[in-house]
C-alpha positions as CSV (number, residue, x, y, z in Angstrom):
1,X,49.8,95.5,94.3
2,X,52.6,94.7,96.6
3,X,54.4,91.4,96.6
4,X,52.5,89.3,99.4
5,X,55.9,86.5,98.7
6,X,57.7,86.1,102.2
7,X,61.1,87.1,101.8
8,X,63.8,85.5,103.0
9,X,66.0,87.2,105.5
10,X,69.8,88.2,104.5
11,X,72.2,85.6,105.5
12,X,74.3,86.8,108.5
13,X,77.8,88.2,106.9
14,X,79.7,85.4,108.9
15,X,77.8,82.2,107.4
16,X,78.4,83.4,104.0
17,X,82.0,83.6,104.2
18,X,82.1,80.7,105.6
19,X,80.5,78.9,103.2
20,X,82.4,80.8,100.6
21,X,85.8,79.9,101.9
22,X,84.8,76.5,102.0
23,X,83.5,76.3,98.4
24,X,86.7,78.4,97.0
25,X,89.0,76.3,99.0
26,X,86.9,73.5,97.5
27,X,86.5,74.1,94.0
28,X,88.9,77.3,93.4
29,X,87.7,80.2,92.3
30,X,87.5,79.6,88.8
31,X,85.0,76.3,89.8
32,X,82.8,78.7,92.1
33,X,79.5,80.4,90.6
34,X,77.8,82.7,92.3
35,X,74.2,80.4,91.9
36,X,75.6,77.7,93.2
37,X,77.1,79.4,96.0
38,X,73.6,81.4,96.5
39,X,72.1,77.5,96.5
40,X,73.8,76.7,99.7
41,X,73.2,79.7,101.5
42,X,69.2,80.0,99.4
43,X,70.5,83.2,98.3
44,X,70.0,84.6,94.8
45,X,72.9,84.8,92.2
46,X,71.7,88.6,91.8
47,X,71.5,89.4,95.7
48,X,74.9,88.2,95.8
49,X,75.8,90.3,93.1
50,X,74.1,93.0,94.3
51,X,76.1,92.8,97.7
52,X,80.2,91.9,96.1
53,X,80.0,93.0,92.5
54,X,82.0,90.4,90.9
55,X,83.8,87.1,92.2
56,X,87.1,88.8,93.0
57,X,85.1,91.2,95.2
58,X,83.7,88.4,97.1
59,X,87.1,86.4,97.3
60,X,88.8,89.5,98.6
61,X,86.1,90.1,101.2
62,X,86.0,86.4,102.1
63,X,89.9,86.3,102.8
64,X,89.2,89.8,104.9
65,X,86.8,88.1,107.1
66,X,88.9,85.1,107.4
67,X,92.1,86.9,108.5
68,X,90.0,89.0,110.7
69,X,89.2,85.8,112.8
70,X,93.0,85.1,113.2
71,X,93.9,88.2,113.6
72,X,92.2,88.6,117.0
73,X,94.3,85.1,118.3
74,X,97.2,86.6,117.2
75,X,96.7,90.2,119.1
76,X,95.7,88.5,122.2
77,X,99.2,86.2,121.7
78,X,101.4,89.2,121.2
79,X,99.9,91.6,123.5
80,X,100.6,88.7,126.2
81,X,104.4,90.6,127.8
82,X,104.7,88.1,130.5
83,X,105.7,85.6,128.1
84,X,109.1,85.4,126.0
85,X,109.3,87.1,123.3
86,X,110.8,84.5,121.4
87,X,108.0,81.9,122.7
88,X,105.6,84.9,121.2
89,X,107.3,84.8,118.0
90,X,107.2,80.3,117.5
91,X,103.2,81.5,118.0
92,X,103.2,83.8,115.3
93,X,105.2,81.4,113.4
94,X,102.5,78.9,113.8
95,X,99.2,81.0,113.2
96,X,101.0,81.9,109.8
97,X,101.4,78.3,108.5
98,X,98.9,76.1,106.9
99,X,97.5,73.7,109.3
100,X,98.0,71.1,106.3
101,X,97.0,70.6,102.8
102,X,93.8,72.5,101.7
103,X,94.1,74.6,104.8
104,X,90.9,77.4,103.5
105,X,92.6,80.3,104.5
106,X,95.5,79.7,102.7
107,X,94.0,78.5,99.4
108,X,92.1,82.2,99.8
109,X,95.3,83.7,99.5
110,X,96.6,81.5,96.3
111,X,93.7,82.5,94.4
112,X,94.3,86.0,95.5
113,X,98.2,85.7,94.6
114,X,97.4,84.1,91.3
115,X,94.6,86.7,90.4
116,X,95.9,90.1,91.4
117,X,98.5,90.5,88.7
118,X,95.0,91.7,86.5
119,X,93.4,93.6,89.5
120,X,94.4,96.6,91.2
121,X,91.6,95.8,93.6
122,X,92.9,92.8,94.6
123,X,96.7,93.9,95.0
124,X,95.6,97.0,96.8
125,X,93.4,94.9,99.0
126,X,96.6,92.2,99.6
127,X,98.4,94.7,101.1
128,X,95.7,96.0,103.4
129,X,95.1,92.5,104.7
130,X,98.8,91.8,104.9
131,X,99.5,95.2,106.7
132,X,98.7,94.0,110.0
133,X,100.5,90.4,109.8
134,X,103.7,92.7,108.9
135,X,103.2,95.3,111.6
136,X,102.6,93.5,114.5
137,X,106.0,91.2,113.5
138,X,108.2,94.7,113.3
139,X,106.7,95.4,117.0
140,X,107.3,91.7,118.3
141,X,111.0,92.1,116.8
142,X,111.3,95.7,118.2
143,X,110.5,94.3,121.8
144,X,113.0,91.7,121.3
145,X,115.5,94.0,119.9
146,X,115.3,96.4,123.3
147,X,115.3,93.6,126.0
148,X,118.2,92.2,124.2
149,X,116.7,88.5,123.0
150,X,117.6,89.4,119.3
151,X,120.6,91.0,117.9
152,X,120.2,95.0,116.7
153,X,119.2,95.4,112.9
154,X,116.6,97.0,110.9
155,X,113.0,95.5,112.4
156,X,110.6,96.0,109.2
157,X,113.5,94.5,106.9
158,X,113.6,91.6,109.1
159,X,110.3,91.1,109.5
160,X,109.8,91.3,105.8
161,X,112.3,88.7,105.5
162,X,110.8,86.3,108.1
163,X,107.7,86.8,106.3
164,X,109.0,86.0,102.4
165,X,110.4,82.8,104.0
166,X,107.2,81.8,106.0
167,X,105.2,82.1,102.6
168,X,107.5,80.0,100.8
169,X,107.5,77.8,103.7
170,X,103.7,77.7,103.1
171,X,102.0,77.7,99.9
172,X,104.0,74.0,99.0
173,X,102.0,72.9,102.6
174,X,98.6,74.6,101.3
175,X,98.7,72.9,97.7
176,X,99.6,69.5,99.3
177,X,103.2,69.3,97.7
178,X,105.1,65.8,98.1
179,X,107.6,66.5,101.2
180,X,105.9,69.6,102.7
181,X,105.0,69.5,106.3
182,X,103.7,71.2,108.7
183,X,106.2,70.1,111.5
184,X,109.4,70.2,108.9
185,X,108.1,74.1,108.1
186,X,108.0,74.8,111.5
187,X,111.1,73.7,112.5
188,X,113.0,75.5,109.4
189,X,111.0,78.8,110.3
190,X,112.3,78.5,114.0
191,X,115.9,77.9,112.6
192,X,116.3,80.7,110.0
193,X,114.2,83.0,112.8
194,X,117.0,82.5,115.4
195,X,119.6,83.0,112.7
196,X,117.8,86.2,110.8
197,X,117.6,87.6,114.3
198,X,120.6,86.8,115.5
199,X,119.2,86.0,118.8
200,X,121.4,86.9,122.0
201,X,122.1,84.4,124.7
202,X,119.8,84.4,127.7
């Protein structure tokens, strides 16, 4: 006989990674469980499960979805010509940083640091997410390059460079460190970027 039960219908994808970002960047990953993250979205355990496979799995897609919402500001930011290229690159400076401590996103990407040394998944799936953050800084740097606002020089090493230093810049922000601001970060990142670039006089 069939199951007369109603059944719930699934969650839209974008209300549960918002609820888990905010319970990892809550309770970390090691504090999460998948029934008490099925609880708030009356989800079961299982049908989570069913969907991610395993915690990492749904940490890495959670950080996906979350970087795929900034990404899009940051496109429509760079693709924007009309404005200075070096305005364009304080922008990307400033999507990159934490907003303050316990910034989400950026607690996502602790856990994932501090977890992918055991998973292939995860560091394959860092990079992927990271790929685009890295690509569209060698194309900002390029444009600068050929209008002559930065000095010549290799534009992925420097962007890989601006990058390392905007992560160190950050994860001390993220955790809430004693002395780590937002407005302090910012202003280093602008000063080492001008340096690092070697930026030409206008």
């Amino acid at each position: 006989m069939a199951d007369a039960r109603p059944r719930r219908p699934a969650r839209p994808r974008e209300e549960v990674f918002a609820t888990a970002r905010a319970a990892i960047a809550e309770h970390g990953l090691a504090g999460l469980t998948m029934a008490g993250l099925g609880k708030k979205l009356q989800m079961s355990a299982g049908h989570l499960l069913y969907y991610f496979g395993s915690k990492d799995q749904l940490l890495l897609e959670t950080l996906r979805w979350s970087e795929e919402q900034l990404g899009a500001r940051r496109r429509e930011m760079l693709a924007d010509a009309a404005r200075d290229v070096r305005g364009r690159l304080d922008e990307y400076t400033a999507l990159y940083l934490p907003e303050g401590p316990g910034d989400p996103r950026w607690i996502l990407w602790v856990e994932v640091w501090g977890r992918s040394p055991a998973s292939e998944e995860l560091r394959q799936g860092q990079l992927e997410i990271e790929g685009p953050w890295q690509a569209d800084l060698v194309a900002l740097i390029e444009e600068g390059t050929a209008a002559g606002r930065f000095g010549p020089g290799d534009a992925t090493e420097r962007a890989v460079q601006i990058r390392a230093l905007l992560d160190g810049l950050a994860v001390p922000i993220a955790l809430g460190l004693a002395g780590a601001r937002r407005s302090r970060a910012l202003h280093l990142a602008g000063s080492a970027c001008g340096t690092l670039l070697a930026a030409a006089p206008a």
